[in-house]
C-alpha positions as CSV (number, residue, x, y, z in Angstrom):
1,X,-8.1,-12.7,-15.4
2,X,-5.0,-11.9,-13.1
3,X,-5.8,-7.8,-14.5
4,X,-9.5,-8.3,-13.2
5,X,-8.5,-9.7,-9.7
6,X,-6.0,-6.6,-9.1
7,X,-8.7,-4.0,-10.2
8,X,-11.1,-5.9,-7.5
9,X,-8.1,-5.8,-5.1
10,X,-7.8,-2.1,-5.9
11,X,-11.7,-1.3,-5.3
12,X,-11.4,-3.2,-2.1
13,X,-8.7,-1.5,-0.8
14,X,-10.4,1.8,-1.7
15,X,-13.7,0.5,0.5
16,X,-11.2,-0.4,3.1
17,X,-9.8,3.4,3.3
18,X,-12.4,5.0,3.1
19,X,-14.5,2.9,6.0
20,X,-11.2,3.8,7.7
21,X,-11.3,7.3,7.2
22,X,-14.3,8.5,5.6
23,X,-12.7,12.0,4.8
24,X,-10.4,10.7,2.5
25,X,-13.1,9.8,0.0
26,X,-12.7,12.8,-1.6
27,X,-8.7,12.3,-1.8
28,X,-8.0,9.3,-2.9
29,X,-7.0,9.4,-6.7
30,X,-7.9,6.3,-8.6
31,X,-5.9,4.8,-10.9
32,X,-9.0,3.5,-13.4
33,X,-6.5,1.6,-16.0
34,X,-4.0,0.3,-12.9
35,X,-4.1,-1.6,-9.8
36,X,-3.1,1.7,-7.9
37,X,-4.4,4.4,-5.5
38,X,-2.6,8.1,-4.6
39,X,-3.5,9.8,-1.5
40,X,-1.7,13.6,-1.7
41,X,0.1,14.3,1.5
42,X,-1.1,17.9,1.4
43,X,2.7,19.1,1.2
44,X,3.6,17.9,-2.4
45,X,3.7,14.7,-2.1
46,X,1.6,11.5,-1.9
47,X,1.3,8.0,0.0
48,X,0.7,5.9,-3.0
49,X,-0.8,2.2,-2.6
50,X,0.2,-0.1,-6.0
51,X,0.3,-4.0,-6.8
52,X,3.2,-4.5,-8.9
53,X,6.1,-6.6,-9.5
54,X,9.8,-6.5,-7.9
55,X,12.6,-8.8,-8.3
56,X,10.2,-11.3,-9.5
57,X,7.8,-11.1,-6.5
58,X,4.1,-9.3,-7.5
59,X,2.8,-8.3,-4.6
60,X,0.9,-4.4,-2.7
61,X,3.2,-2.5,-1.7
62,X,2.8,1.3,0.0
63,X,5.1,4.2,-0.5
64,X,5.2,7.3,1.3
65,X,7.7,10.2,1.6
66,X,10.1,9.8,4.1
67,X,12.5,13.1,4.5
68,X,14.4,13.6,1.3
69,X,13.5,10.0,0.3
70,X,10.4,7.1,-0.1
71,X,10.5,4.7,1.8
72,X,8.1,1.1,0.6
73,X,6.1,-0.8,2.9
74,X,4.7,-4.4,1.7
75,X,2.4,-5.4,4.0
76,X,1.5,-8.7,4.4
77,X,-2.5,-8.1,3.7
78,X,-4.4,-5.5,1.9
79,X,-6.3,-5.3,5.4
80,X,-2.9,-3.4,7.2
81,X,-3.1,-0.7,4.4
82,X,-6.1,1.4,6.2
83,X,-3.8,1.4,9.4
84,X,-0.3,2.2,7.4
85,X,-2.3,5.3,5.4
86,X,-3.6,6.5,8.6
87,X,0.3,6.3,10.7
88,X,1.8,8.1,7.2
89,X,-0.9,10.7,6.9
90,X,-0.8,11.5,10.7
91,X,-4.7,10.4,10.7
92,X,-6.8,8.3,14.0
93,X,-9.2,6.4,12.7
């Protein structure tokens, strides 16, 4: 069931995006296998927004380019993401 509850985690992320910023509905890729969404930056690269695990610890995390680099946010709700998207894509919602 744990696959199930990260696909609905997925979709509700999604909804939360997209009420954020409604012109990213035609951006955000969908992962339709994964608990995962990918939002191209427009200049190669892409914010992507996964649940995964890492050093034991399962949990969404956000990564983002940063200069030559990614850096990984893991915020403490799915409910920050539409706020961290919108500061990494230079977006007001």
């Amino acid at each position: 069931m744990d696959g199930v509850e990260r696909l609905l985690e997925r979709d509700r992320v999604h909804q939360l995006l997209i009420d954020a910023y409604p012109a990213l509905a035609d951006r955000i890729e969908i992962d339709e296998a994964n608990p995962l969404l990918k939002i191209p930056t427009g200049s190669g690269g892409a914010v992507i927004i996964w649940k995964g695990e890492a050093e034991g610890i399962i949990r969404w995390r956000l990564g983002a380019p940063d200069g030559e680099g990614v850096k990984v946010l893991e915020p403490d709700s799915i409910e920050e993401f539409p706020r961290l998207v919108g500061e990494e894509l230079g977006l007001t919602g």
